[in-house]
Each structure stands twice: as C-alpha cells, then as structure tokens.
C-alpha positions as CSV (number, residue, x, y, z in Angstrom):
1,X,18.9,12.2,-8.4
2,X,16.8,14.3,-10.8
3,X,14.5,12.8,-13.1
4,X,14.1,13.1,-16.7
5,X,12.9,16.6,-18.5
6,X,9.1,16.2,-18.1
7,X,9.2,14.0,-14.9
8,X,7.4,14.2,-12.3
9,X,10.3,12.8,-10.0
10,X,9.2,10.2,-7.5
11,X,10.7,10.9,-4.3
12,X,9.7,8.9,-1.1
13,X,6.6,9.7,1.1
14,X,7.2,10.7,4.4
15,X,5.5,13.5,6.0
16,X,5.4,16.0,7.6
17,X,8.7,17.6,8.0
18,X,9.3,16.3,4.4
19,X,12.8,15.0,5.4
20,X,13.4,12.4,2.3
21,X,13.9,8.5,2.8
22,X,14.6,5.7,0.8
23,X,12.0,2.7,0.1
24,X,12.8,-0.6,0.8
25,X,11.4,-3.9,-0.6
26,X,11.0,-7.2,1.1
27,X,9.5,-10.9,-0.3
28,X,8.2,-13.3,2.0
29,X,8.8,-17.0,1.1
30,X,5.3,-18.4,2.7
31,X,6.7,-19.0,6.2
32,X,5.7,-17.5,9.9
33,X,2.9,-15.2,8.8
34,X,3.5,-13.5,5.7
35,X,2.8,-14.0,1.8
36,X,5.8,-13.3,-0.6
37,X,5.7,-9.9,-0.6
38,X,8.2,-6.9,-1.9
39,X,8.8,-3.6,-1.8
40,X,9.8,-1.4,-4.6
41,X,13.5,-1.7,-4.8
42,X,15.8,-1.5,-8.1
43,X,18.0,-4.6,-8.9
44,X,21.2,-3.9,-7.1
45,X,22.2,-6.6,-4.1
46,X,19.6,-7.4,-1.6
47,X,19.5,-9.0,2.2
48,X,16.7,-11.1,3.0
49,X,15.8,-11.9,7.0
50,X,13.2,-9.8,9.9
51,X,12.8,-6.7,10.1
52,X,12.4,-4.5,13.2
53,X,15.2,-5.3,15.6
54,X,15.8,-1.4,15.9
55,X,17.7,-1.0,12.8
56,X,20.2,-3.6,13.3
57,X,20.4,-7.0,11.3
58,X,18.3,-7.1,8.7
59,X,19.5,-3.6,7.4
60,X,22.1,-2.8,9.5
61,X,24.8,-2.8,6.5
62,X,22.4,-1.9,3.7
63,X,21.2,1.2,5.4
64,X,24.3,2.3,7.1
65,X,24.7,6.6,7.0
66,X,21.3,6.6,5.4
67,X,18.2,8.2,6.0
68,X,15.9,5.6,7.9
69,X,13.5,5.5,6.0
70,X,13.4,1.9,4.5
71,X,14.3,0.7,7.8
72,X,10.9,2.3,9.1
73,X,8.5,0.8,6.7
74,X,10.3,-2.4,6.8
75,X,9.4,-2.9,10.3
76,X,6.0,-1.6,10.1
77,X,5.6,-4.9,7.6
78,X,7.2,-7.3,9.8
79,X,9.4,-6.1,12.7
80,X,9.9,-8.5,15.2
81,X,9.4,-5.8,18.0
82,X,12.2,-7.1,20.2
83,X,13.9,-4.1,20.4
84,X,11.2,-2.8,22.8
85,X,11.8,-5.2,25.0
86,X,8.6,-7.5,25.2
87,X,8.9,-8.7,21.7
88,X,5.3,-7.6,20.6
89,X,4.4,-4.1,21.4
90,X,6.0,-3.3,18.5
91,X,5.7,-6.1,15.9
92,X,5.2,-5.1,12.0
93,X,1.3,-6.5,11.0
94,X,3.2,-9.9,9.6
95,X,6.0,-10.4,12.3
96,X,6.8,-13.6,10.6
97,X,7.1,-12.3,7.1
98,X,10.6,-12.5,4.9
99,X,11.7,-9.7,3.6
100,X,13.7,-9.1,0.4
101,X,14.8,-5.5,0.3
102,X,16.4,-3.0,-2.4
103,X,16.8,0.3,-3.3
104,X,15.5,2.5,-5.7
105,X,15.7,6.0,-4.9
106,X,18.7,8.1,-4.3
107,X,19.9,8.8,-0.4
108,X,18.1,11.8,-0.7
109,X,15.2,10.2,-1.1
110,X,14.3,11.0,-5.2
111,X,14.5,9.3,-8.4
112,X,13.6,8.9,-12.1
113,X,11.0,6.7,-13.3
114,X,13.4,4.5,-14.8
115,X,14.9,3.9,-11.9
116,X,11.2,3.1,-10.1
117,X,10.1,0.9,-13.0
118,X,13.7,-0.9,-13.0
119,X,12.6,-1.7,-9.0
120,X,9.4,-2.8,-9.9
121,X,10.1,-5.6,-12.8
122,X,13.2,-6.4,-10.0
123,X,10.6,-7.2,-7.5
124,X,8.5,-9.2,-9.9
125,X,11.6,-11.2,-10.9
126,X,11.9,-12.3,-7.2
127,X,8.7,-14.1,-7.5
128,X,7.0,-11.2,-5.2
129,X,3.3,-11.5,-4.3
130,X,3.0,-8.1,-2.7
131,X,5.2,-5.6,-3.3
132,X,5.1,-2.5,-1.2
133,X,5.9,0.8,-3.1
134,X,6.2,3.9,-0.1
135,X,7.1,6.6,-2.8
136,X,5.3,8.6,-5.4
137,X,5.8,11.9,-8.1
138,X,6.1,15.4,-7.3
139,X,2.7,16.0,-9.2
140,X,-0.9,14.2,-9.5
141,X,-1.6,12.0,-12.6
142,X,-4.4,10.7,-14.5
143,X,-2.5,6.7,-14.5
144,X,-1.9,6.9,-18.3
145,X,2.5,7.7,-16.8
146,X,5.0,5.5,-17.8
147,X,5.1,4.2,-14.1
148,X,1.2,4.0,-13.5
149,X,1.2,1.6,-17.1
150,X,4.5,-0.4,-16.2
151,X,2.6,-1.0,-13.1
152,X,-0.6,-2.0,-14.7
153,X,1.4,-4.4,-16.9
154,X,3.6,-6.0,-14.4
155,X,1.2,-7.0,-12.1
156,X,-1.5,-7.9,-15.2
157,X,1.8,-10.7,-16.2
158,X,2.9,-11.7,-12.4
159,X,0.0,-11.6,-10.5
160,X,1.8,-9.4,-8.0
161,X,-0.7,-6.9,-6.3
162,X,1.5,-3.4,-6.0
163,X,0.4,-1.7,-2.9
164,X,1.6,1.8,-3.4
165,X,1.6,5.5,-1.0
166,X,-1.3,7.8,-2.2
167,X,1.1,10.6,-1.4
168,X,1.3,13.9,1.0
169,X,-0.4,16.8,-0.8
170,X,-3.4,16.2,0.1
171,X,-3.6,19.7,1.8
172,X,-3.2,21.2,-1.7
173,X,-6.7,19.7,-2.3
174,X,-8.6,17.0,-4.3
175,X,-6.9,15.7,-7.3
176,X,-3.7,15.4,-5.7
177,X,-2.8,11.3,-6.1
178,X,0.3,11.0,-7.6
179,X,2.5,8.0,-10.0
180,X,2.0,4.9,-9.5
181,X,-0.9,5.0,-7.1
182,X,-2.6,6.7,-9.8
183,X,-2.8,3.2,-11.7
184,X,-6.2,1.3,-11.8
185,X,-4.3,-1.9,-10.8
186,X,-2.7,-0.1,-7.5
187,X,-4.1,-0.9,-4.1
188,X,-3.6,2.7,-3.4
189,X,-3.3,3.6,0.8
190,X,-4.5,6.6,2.3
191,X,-3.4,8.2,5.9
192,X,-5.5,8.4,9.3
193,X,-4.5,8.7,12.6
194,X,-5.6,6.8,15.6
195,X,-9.4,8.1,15.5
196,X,-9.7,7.2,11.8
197,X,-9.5,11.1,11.1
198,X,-8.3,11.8,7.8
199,X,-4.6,13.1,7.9
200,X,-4.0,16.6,6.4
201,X,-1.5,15.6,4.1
202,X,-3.0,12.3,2.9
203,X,-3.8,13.4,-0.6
204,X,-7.1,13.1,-2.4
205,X,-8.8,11.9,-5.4
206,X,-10.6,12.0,-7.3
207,X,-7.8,10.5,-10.0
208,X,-7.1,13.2,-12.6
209,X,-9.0,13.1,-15.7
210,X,-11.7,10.5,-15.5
211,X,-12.3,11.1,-12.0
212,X,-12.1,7.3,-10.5
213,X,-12.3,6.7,-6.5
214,X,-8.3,6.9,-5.6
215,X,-6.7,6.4,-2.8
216,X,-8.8,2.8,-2.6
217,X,-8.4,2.3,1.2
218,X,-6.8,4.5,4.2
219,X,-4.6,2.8,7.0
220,X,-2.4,4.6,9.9
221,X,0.3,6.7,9.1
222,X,0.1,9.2,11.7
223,X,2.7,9.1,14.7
224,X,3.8,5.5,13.9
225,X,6.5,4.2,15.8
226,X,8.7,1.3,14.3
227,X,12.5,0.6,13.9
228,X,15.1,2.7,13.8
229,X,18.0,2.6,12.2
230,X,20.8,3.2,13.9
231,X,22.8,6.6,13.4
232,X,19.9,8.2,11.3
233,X,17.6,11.0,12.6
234,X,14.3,10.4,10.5
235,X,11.4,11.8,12.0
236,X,10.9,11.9,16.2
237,X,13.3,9.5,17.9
238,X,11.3,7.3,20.9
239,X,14.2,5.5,22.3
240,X,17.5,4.1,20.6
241,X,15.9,1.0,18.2
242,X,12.1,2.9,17.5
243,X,11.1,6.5,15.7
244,X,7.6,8.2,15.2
245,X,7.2,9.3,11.6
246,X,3.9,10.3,9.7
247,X,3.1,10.6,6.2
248,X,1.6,7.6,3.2
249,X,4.7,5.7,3.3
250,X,3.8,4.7,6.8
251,X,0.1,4.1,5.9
252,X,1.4,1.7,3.0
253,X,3.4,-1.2,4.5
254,X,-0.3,-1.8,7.1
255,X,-1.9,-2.6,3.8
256,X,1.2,-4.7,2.3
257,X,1.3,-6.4,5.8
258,X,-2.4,-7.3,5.6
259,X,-2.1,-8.7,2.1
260,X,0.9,-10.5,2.9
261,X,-1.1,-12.3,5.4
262,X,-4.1,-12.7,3.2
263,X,-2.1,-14.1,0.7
264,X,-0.6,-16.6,2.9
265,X,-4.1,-17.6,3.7
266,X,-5.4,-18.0,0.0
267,X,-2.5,-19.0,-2.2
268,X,-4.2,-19.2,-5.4
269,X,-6.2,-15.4,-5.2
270,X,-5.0,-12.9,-7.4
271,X,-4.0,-9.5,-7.4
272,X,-7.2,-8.8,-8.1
273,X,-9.2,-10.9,-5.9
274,X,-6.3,-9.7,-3.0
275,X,-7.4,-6.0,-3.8
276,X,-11.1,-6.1,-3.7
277,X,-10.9,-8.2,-0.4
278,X,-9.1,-5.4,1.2
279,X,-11.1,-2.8,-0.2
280,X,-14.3,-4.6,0.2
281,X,-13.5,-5.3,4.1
282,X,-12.6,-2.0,4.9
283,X,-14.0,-0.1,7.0
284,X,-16.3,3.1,6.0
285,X,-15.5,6.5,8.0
286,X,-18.2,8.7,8.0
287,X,-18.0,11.9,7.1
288,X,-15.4,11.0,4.6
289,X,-15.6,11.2,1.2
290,X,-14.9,8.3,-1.4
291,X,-12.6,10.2,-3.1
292,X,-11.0,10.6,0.5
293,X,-10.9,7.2,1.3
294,X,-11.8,5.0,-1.0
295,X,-13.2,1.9,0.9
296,X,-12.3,2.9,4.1
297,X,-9.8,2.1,6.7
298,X,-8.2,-1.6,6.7
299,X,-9.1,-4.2,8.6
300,X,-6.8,-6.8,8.4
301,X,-8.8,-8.8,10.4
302,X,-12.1,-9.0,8.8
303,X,-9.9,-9.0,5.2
304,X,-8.4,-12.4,6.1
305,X,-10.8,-14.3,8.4
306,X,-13.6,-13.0,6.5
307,X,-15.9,-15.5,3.8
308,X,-17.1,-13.0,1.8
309,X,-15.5,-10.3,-0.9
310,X,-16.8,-8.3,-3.3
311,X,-15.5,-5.9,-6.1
312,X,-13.8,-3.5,-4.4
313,X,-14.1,-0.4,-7.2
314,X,-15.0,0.4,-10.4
315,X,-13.2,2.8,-12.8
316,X,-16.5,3.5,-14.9
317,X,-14.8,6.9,-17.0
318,X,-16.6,9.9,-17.4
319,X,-19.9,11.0,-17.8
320,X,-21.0,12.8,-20.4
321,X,-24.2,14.5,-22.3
322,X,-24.2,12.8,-25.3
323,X,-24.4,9.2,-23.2
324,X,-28.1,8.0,-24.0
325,X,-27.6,4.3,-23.6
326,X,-27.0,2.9,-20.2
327,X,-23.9,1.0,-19.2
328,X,-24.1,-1.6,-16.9
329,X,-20.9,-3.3,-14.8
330,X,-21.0,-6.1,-12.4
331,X,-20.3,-6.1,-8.8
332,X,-19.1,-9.4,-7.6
333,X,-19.3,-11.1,-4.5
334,X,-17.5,-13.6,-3.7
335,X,-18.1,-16.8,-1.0
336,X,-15.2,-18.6,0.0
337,X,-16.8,-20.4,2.8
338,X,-19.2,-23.2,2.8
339,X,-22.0,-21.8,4.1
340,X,-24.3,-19.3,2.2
341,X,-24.2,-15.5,3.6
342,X,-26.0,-12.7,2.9
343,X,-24.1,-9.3,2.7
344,X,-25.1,-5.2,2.5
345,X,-23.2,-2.8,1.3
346,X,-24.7,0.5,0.8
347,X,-23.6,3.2,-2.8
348,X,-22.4,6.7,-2.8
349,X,-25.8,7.9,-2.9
350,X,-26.8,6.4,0.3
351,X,-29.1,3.4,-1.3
352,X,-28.3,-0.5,0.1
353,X,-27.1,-3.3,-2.0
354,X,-28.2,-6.4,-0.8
355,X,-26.8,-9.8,-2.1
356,X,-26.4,-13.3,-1.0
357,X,-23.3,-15.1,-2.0
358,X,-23.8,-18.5,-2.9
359,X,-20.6,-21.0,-0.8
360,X,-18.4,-21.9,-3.7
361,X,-17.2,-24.8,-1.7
362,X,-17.7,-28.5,-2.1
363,X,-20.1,-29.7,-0.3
C-alpha cells in the first residue's frame, strides 16, 4: 500500500535482506509474566493467546500465506518456546505475557500513516500498557510528523509507553531515525548483536533538527531466532517452528518484553517513569556514541529488580550564540525501595554525577 503524496511510507523493519513483514500487536491482561502490552496493529479483528509455538495457534489463521514477520516479533515478546522442544530455549523475554495482535501494514510489509496512527489509538482502545511498534518511514524525521505527534498524544492521554524500531539505515549515517521513533515520548530501540557491537544497519541519531539522543536504548536484533510461521520464508529458516532474522524490529519486542514485565511489577508507573527505568538501567557500551545508543543495551534484569531510576534523557533543543542565560533541567532519581542508596552515573563529557536517593517508602 503506498502512502499519501508527501509520506514518508512506514514499512516494517526487518533487516538485512530487506524482505518486508507485517507488525503485530499483542496486550497482556496482568497474568504469567507480562504487563498489558500491544503492538501496533490497525482495528480490524484480533486473536488474543501465546505466542511462539512455531507459528501455529496463536497466529496460525491470522498470518496464514503471509510474510512471518508478526509471527517473529510476537514470539520474541512471549513465545512459549515449545516448539524447540525443551520449552525454554526459546521463550519470548515475557513467556507468560497475553498477546492481542492486529495489523496495520499491507502484506508487503508498507503503509500510510493513517493506517499506523489508526493501529495505534486501536491499541490504546484495548487498554494497552506497552505497545510494541516494529515499523518505521522510509526517511528520518525531526518528531514534529503526524505519527511522531499522534504518538506523543496518545500515550500523554493513556499512559501507554510506545516502544517503537529506530529503523535500518543506519549505514547511511547519523541522522537516520525514522517516524515514530523519532517522537520524544518513544522508548526508541536500537540493534546489537551478541557482543553488544553496534549493528550496521541500526540507524543513528542524533534526531533531525534539534539534535536529541535517539535511539534511547539498543537490544538484540542480530541473528535472532524465534517462531516461525508456517508456510512463510522470512529470513534464515533453523528448523520447521524457528527462523533467524536481523534488523530493529527484532531489537524492539526485547524492550516491549522488558517493560511488560516491569509493568507487571509496578502497576501504577507511567509511561514515563517505565521509560527512564529502562533507559536509566541500561547498560553503557563503550566506544559507542549517545547518539548510537542512547542509554545503552537493556537489561531487563537490573530495569525490574532494580530500586533505583533516574531520568532517562533530556531533549534540551539547540544551542545557539545568542543564549546568554543558563538553563537549568532536573535529573531525577527515583527510590522505590526502603532503604537509602547512593547512585553514579557519569555525563557525555566524561564528568560523574553522584546522588543519593532518598527510600520513598513507608517506614
């Protein structure tokens, strides 16, 4: 499907062979080990159930003569990982999640940002805490797009945190993040592969125009193996139920997994408070860039056992010569334990921050 005149037509974000997908959305109900989360999906029917039984179930019907793409990211959320025969080699990051899936794209794998926008108010209509959005536009944007503000908007009104694929042109160079990860409100997910290397393709910030840290945070999306679904040919078959495919999409649902989980854990957090934990807990790669990597790589399990988050980033505009007056922001950290802790964290130009975060517990 072609996008409007003056679209930059979002089109899913698999890499590298470029083959297109389809994204798929799921909502978890707050059982096994997930939040409510959702993926990016337009209003047009829906099967909820588990992910990652090789392409069967779930999305067996939904997905049928289709690309494989959904099916893919779905499992890398919450497959069950009994199709590879010991039921946890291959599990999604929350096994126990519900998923609520949809479609938004075309079956070859492109849209119009109606149709993307139509997804994401369909999600938030579900009751969605995360929703996972493996697609992005053709070309880089500054977040002021129709799809970047919808974004902005929906999750400002819901409370929905909108986890969303950087994109794959990072070998085209910096200023390459793409609609709607280019939105200040979108957890935005770079690529690395199993060494935490930077993937060619993962593309860079920083964000067009007034140069803010995007992506926010990095996650896998090199070689990952998940469910298959039956019949389609997506990226390097392993076996019958599981594939290998690489690109931002794959990097994505890690990150919606993770916050499904941390929402789970902490009901009442926001968006907000979901991102910056995330970000905050990530983990720095050196010889990275910020505007490479944002926070660094996720780790899920310092995000949701941790006590203490800060702000995870700050969109402070652009600098100019006629600024004489300082501006000041806060950085907030955050105790949710009942102990105090002290935390460092060091800037971009190499100094340490050093705070203690006062419990906010009742003693």
């Amino acid at each position: 499907m072609a996008g409007r005149p003056g679209e930059h037509v979002p089109r899913s974000q698999h890499s590298p062979d470029r083959r297109p997908g389809r994204v798929v959305g799921r909502v978890s109900r707050r059982r096994g080990q997930g939040g409510r989360t959702g993926h990016r999906c337009r209003p047009e029917p829906s099967r909820s159930g588990r992910a990652g039984d090789g392409g069967r179930g779930l999305l067996r019907q939904w997905l049928h003569r289709r690309l494989g793409h959904g099916t893919h990211v779905a499992s890398v959320v919450g497959g069950s990982g009994v199709g590879s025969g010991s039921g946890s080699t291959r599990r999604g990051v929350a096994p126990g999640a519900w998923l609520l899936v949809g479609k938004v794209l075309g079956d070859d794998g492109f849209g119009s940002w109606s149709q993307v926008i139509a997804g994401m108010e369909w999600a938030v209509e579900q009751g969605a805490d995360v929703v996972n959005m493996s697609l992005g536009s053709s070309g880089a944007s500054d977040g002021t797009d129709p799809m970047s503000l919808a974004l902005n908007d929906l999750s400002r009104r819901s409370g929905a945190l909108f986890v969303v694929a950087a994109g794959n042109d990072g070998e085209q160079g910096p200023r390459t993040v793409g609609s709607p990860g280019a939105a200040d409100a979108a957890l935005t997910v770079g690529a690395v592969d199993r060494n935490d290397s930077l993937a060619p393709f993962s593309s860079r910030g920083p964000r067009r125009g007034d140069e803010a840290v995007k992506p926010d945070v990095t996650a896998p999306g090199v070689g990952i193996v998940a469910a298959r679904a039956a019949g389609t040919a997506m990226g390097s078959p392993v076996d019958e139920h599981y594939v290998a495919a690489s690109g931002t999409s794959m990097a994505t649902p890690h990150v919606a997994g993770a916050a499904a989980l941390l929402a789970q854990r902490h009901p009442e957090w926001t968006a907000a408070r979901l991102k910056d934990a995330l970000i905050s807990s990530a983990v720095t790669v050196d010889g990275q860039k910020v505007t490479e990597q944002g926070g660094g790589r996720i780790d899920a399990r310092a995000a949701v056992l941790g006590a203490v988050s800060a702000t995870g980033t700050l969109a402070l505009g652009p600098f100019t010569s006629e600024a004489t007056e300082p501006e000041g922001s806060r950085v907030l950290h955050t105790n949710s334990s009942d102990k105090d802790r002290a935390s460092t964290r060091s800037t971009p130009a190499g100094s340490m921050l050093r705070a203690t975060a006062r419990s906010c517990a009742t003693r």
